[in-house]
ZATORDREN-113860 format. One line per field, with one value per residue: residue number from 1; residue in three letters; x, y, z of N, C-alpha, C, O in turn. Coordinates in steps of 0.1 Angstrom, whole numbers, plus 5000, padded with zeros to 4 digits. Each point is the difference from the previous one (the first is absolute). Last residue first. Example, Ala and Ser with C-alpha at 12.3 -4.5 7.8 and 13.67 -1.06 7.14 Angstrom:
! ZATORDREN-113860
pos <- (2 1) $
code <- (SER ALA) $
n_c1 <- (5128 4998) $
n_c2 <- (4978 4932) $
n_c3 <- (5071 4998) $
ca_c1 <- (5009 4991) $
ca_c2 <- (5011 5012) $
ca_c3 <- (5000 5000) $
c_c1 <- (4992 5009) $
c_c2 <- (5011 5012) $
c_c3 <- (5008 5000) $
o_c1 <- (5005 5010) $
o_c2 <- (5011 5000) $
o_c3 <- (5001 5007) $
! end
This chain:
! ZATORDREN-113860
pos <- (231 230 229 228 227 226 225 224 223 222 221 220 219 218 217 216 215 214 213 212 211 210 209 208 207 206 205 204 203 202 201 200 199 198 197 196 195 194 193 192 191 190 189 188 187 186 185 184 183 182 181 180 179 178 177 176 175 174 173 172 171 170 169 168 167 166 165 164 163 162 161 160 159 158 157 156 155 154 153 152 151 150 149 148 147 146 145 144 143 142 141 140 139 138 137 136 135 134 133 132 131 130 129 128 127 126 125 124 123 122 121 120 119 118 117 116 115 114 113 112 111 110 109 108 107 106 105 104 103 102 101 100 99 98 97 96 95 94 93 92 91 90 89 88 87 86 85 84 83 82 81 80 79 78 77 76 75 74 73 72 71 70 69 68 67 66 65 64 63 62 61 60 59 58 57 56 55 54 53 52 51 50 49 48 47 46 45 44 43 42 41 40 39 38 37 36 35 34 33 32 31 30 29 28 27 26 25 24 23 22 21 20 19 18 17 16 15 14 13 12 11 10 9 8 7 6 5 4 3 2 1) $
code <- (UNK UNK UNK UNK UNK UNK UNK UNK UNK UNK UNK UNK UNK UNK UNK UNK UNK UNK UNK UNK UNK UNK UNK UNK UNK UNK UNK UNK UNK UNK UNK UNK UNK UNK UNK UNK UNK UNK UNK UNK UNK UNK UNK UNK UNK UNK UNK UNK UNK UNK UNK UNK UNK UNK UNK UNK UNK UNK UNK UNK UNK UNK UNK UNK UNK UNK UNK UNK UNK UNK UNK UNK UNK UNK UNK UNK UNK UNK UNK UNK UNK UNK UNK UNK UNK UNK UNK UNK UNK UNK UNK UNK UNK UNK UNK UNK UNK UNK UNK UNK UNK UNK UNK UNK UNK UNK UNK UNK UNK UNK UNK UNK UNK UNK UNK UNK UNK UNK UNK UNK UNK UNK UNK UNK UNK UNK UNK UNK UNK UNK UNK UNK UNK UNK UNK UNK UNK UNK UNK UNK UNK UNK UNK UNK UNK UNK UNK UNK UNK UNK UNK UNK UNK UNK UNK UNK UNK UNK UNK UNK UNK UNK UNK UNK UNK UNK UNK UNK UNK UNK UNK UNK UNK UNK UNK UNK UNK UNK UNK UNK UNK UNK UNK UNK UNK UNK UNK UNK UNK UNK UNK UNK UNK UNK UNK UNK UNK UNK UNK UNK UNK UNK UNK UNK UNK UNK UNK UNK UNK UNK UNK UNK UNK UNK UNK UNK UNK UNK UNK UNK UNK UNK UNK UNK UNK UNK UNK UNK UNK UNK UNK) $
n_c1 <- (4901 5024 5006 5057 5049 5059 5052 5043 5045 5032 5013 4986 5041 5043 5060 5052 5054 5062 5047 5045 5047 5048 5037 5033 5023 4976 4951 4990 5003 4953 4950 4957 4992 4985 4943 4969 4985 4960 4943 4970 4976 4953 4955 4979 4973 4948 4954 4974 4956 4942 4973 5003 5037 5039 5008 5011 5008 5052 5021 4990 5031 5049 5009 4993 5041 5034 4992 5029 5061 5060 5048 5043 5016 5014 5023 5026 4971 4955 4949 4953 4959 4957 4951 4958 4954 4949 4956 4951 4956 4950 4955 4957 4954 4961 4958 4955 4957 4959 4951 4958 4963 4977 5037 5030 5035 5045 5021 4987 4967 5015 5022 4964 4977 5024 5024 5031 5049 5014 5028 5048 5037 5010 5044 5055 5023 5023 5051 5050 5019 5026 5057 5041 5018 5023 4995 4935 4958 4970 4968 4943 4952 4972 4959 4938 4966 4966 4948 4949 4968 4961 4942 4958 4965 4942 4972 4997 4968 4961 4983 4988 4961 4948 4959 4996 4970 4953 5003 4995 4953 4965 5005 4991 5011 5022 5056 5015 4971 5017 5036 5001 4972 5035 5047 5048 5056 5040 5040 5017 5004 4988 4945 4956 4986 4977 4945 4968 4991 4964 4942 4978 4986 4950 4948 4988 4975 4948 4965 4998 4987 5006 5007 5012 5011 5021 5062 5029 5019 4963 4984 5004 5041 5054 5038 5026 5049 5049 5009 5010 5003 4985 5002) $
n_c2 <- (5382 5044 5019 4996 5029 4999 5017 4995 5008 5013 5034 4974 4966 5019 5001 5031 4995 5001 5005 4988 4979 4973 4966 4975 4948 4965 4969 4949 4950 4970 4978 4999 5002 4945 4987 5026 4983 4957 5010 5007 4963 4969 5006 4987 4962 4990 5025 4973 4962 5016 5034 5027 5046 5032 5013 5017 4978 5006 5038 5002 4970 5018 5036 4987 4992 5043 5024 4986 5010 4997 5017 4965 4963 4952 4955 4985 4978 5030 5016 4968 5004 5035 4990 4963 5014 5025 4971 4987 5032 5002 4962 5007 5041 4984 4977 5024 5025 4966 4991 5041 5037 5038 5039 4996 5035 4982 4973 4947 4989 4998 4956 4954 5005 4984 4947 4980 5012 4975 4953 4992 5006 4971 4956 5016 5021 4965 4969 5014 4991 4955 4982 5019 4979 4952 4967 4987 5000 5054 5005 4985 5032 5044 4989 4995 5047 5011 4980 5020 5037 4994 4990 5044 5040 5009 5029 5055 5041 5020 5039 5053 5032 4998 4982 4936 4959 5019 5026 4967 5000 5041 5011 4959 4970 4971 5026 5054 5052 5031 5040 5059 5042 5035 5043 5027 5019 4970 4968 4983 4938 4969 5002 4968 4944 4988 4999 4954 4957 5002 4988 4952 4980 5011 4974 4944 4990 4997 4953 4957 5012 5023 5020 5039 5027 5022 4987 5018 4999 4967 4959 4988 5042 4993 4963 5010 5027 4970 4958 4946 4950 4934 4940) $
n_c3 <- (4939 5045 5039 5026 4974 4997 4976 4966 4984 4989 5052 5053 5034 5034 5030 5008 4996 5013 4976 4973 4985 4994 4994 4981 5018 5037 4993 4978 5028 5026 4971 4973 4939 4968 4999 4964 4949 4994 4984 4949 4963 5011 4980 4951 4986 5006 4964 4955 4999 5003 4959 4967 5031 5033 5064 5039 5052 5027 5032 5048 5043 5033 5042 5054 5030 5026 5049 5052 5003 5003 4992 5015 4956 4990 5003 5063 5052 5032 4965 4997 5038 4999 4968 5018 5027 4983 4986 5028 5012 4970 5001 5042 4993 4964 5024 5028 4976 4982 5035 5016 4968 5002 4974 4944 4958 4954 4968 4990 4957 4944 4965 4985 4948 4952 4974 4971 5022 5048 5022 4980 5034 5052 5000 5009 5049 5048 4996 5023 5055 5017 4998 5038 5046 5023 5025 4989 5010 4988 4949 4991 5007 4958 4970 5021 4996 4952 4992 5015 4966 4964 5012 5001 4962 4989 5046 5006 4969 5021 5043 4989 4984 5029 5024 4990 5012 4976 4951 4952 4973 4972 4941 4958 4962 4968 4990 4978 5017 5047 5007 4983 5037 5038 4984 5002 4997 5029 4956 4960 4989 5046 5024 4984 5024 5046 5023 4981 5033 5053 4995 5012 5043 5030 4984 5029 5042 5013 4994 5042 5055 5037 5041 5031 5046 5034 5011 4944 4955 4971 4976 4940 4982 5000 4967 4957 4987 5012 4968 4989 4974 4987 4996) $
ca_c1 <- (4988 4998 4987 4990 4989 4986 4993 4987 4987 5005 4996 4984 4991 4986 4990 4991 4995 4989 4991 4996 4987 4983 5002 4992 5006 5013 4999 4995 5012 5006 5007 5001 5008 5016 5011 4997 5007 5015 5001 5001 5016 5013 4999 5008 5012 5006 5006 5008 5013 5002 4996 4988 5002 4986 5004 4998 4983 4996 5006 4991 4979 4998 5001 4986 4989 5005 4992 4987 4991 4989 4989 4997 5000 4990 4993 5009 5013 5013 5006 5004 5012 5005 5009 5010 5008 5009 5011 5007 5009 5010 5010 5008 5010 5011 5001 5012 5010 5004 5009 5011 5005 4991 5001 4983 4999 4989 5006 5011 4998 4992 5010 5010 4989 4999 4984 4984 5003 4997 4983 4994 4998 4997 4987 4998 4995 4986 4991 4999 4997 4990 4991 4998 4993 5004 5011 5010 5001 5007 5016 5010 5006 5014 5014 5014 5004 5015 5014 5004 5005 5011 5006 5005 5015 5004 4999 5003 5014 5006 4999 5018 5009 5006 4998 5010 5014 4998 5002 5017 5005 4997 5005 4994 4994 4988 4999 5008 5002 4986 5008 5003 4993 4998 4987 4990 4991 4991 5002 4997 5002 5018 5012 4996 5002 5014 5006 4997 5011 5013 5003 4999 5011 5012 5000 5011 5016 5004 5002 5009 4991 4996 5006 4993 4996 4984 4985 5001 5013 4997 5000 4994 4989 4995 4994 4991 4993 5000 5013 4990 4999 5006 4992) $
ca_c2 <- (4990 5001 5007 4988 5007 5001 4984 5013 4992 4994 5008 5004 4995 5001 4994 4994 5013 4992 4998 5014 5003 5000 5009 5012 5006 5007 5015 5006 5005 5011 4988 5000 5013 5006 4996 5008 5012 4995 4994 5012 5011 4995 4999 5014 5000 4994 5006 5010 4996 4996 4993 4996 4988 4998 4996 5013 5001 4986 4998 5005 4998 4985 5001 5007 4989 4994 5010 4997 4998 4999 5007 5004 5012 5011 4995 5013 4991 4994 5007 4994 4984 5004 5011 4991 4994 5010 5005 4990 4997 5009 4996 4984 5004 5008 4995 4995 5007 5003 4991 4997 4984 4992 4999 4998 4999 5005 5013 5001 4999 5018 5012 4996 4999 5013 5007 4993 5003 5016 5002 4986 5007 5007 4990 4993 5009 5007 4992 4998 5013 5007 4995 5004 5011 5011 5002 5000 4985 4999 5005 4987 4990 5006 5001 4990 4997 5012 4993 4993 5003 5001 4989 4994 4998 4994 4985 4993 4996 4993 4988 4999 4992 5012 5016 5010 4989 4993 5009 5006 4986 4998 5009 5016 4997 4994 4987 4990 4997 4988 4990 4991 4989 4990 5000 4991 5012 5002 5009 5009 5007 4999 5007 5012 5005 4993 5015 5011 4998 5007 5013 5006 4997 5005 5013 5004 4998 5013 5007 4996 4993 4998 4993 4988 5002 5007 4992 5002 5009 5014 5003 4987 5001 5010 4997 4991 5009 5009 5012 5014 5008 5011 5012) $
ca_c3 <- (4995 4983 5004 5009 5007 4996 5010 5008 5002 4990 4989 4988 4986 5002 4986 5004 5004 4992 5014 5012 4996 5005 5000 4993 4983 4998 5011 4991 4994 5009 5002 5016 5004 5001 5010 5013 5002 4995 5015 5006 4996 4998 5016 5002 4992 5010 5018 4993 4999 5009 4997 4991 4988 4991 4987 4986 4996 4999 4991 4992 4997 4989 4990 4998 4996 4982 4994 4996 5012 4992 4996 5012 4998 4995 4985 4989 4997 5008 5002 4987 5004 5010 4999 4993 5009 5002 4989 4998 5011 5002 4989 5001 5009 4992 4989 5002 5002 4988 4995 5009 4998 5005 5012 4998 5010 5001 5001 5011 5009 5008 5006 5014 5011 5000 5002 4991 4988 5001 5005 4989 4991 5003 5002 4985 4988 5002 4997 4984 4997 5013 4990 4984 5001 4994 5004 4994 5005 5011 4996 5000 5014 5010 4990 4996 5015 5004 4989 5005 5015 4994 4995 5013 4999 4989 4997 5010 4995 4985 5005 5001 4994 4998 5000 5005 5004 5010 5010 5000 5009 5013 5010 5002 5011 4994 5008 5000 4987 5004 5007 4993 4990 5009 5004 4989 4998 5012 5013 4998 4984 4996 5005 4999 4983 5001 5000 4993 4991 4998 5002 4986 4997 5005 4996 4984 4999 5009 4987 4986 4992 4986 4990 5000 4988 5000 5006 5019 5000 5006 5013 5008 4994 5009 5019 5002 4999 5011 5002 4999 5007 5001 5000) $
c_c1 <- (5011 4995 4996 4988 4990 4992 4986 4997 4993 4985 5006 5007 4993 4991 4987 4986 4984 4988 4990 4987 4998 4993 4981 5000 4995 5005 5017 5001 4998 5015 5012 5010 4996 5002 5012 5008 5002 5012 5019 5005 5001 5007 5013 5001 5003 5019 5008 5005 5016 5020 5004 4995 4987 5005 4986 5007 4997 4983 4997 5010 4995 4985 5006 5007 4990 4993 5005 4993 4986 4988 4988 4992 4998 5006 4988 4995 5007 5013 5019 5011 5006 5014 5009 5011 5015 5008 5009 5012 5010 5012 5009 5012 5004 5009 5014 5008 5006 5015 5010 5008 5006 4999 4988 5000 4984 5000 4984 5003 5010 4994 4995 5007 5004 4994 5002 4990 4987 4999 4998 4986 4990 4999 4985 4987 4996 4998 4985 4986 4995 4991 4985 4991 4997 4990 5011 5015 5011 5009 5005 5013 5011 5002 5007 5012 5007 5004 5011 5015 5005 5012 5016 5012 5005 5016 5008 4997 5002 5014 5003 4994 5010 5011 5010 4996 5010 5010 4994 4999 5018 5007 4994 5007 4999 4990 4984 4997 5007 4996 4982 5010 5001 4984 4994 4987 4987 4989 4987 5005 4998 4997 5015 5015 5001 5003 5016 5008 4998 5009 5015 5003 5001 5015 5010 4996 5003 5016 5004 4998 5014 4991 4994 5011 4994 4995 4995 4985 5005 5014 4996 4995 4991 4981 4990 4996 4986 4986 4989 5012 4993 5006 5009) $
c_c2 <- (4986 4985 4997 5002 4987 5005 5005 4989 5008 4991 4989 5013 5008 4992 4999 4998 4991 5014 4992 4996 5017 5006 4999 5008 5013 5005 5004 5017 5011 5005 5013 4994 5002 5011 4997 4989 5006 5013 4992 4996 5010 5012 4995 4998 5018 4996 4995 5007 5008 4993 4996 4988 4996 4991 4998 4990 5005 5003 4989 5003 5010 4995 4992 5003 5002 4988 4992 5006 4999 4999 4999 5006 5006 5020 5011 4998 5009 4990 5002 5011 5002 4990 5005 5016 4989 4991 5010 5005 4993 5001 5012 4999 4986 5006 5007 4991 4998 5008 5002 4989 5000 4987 4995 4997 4996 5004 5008 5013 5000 4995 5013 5008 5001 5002 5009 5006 5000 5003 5012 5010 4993 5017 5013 4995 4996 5012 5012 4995 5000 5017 4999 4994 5003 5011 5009 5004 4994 4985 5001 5012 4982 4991 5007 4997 4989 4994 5009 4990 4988 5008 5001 4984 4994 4996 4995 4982 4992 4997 4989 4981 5001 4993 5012 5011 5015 4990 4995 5005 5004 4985 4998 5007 5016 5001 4992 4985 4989 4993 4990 4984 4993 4991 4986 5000 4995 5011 5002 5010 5012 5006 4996 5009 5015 5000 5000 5009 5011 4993 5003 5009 5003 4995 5011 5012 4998 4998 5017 5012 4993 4992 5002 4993 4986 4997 5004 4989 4996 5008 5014 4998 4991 5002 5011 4994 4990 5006 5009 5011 5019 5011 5012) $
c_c3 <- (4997 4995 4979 4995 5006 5010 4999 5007 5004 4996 4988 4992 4999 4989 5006 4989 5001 5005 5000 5011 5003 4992 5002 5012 5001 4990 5004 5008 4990 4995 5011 5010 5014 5004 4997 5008 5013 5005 5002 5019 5006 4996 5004 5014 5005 4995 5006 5012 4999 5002 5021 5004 4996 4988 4994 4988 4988 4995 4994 4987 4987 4994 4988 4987 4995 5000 4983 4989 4997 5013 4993 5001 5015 5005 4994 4980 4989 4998 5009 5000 4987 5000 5009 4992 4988 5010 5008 4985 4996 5012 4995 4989 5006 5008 4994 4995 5008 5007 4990 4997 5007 5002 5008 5015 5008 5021 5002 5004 5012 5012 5001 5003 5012 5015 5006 5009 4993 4982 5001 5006 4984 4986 5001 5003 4986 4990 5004 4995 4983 4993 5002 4994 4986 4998 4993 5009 4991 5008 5016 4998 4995 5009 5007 4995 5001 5014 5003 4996 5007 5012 4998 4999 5012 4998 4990 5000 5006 4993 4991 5005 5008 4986 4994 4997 5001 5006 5012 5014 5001 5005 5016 5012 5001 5017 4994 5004 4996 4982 5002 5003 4988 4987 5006 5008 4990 4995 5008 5018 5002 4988 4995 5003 4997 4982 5002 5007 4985 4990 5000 5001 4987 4995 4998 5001 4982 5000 5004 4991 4992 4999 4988 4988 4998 4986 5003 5007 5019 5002 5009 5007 5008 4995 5002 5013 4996 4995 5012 5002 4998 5009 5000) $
o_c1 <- (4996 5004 4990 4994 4994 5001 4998 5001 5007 4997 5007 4992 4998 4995 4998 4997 4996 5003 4995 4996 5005 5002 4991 4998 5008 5007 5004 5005 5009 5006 5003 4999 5001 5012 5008 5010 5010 5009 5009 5010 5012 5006 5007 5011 5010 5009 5009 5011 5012 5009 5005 4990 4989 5009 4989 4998 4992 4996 4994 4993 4996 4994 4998 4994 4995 5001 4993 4992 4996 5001 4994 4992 4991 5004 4998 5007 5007 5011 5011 5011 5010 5012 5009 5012 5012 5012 5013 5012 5012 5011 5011 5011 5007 5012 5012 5011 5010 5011 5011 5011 5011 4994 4999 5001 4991 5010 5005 4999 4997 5000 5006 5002 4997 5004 5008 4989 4994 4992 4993 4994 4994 4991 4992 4992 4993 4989 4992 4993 4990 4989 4992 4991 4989 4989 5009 5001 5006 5007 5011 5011 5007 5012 5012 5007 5011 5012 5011 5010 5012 5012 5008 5008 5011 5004 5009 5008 4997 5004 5008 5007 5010 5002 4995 4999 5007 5000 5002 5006 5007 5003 5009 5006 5008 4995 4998 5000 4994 4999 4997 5006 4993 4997 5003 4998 4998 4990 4989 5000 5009 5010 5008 5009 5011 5010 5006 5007 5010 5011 5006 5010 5012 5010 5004 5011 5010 5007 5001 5009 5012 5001 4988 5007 5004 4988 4998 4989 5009 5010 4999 4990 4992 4992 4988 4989 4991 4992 4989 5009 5002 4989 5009) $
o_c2 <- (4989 4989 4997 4989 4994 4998 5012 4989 5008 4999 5006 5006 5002 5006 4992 5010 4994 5010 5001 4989 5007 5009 4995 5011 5009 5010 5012 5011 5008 5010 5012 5000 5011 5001 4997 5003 5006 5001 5002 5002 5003 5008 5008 4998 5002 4998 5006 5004 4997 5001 5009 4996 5006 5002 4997 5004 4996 4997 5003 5003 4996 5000 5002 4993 4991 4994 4998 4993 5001 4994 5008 4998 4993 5004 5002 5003 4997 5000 5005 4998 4993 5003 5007 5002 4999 5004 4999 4997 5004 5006 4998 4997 5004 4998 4996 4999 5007 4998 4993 5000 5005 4994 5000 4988 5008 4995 5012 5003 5005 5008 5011 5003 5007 5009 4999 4998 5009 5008 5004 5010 5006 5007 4998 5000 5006 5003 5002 5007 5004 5003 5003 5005 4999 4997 5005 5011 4991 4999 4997 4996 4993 4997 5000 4990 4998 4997 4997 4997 4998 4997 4992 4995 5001 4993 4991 4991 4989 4990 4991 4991 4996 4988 5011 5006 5000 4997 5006 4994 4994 4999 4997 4995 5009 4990 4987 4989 4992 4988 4988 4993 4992 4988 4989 4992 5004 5002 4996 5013 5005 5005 5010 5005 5004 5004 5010 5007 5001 5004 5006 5002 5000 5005 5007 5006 5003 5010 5008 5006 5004 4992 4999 5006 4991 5003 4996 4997 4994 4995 5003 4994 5006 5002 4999 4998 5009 4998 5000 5000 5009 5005 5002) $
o_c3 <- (4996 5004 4994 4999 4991 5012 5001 4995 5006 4988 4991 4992 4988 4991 5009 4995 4990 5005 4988 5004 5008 4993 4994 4995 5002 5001 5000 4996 4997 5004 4996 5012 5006 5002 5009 5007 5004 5008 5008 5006 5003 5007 5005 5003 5006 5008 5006 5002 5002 5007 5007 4995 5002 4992 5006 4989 4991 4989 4990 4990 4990 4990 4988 4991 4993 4989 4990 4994 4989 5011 4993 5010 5006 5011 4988 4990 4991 5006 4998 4996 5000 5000 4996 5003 5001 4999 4999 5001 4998 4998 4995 5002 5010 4997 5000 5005 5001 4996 5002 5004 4998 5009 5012 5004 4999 5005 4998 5012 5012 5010 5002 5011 5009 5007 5009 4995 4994 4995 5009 4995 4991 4999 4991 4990 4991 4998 4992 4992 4995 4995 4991 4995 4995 4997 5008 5004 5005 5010 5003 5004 5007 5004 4999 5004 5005 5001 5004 5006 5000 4999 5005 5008 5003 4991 5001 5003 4997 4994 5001 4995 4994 5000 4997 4989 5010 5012 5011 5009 5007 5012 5008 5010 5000 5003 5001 4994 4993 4997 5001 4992 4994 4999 4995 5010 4988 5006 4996 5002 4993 4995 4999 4993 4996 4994 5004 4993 4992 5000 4991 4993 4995 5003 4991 4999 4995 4997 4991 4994 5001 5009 5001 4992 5006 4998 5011 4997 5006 5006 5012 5001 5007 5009 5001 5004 4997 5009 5004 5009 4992 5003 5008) $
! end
């Protein structure tokens, strides 16, 4: 028998224990929904009317807005999957005995999944101080990196000056590539990420001689994070 992913327990079972269990056909509903709004969003990003995600999914606006009152709740679902995998790819590099590669591997694996959906890396970098799961979640996997950066730092292998904010901006650099194709991201995605981790490499930073200043990155002036309230 198959295993139930995380975002099907929580469905089954009820988010919190005050919530009723799904019906069958209440749970396909809900599960049509967010794999529509999981298509929508990696093509087109977070900025996508809440009816046209009901359009997609083939389930009237009212039963949308009834399984999800707000879209951040919607995103938030919808990327809960692929969050949790980030959390994973940092807690095996922390578990890696080599830092670098550790470190290496969470940008190559982590940049892949960003590449092919538009959706995830607005949601990541988005702020949704309502999603108490989503944002600890992500403040987990943001800890957890800045700590492997730290050690990678320490075996003298990563650049001294490199610091959190050049992850924010690897991301959305990484995002902004435009291809044609899935296949076609994830080949530029590699290369690009290649390049960067050669000029993070800490002998690299002795050659060239310091960076200039990093200067703190705000996603929403790159993602608008969605209007909860918009149709």
């Amino acid at each position: 028998m198959p295993t139930e992913s995380p975002r099907t327990q929580r469905a089954r079972v009820g988010a919190t224990a005050g919530e009723p269990v799904l019906r069958a056909d209440a749970l396909h509903n809900r599960h049509r929904i967010v794999e529509a709004a999981r298509e929508v969003f990696a093509a087109r990003g977070l900025d996508v009317p809440m009816v046209a995600i009901a359009r997609r999914s083939g389930v009237g606006v009212a039963t949308l807005y009834r399984r999800f009152p707000t879209k951040e709740a919607l995103i938030t679902e919808a990327f809960a999957d692929q969050l949790e995998a980030c959390v994973s790819v940092v807690d095996d590099a922390l578990a890696d005995p080599d830092p670098w590669r550790g470190f290496c591997g969470v940008i190559e694996k982590v940049c892949a999944m960003h590449a092919v959906d538009r959706g995830f890396t607005a949601a990541f970098l988005s702020a949704f101080p309502d999603a108490i799961d989503f944002e600890r979640e992500r403040a987990r996997a943001e800890e957890g990196f800045a700590l492997l950066a730290q050690r990678a730092k320490d075996a003298g292998r990563l650049r001294a000056d490199f610091v959190q904010d050049d992850l924010m901006m690897l991301l959305m650099a990484n995002s902004g590539l435009v291809t044609t194709s899935d296949e076609a991201a994830l080949a530029a995605s590699r290369r690009f990420v290649a390049y960067l981790l050669h000029s993070f490499r800490a002998e690299h930073a002795d050659q060239a001689g310091p960076l200039p200043p990093s200067t703190p990155l705000d996603p929403r002036h790159v993602f608008c994070p969605p209007d909860p309230d918009s149709p």
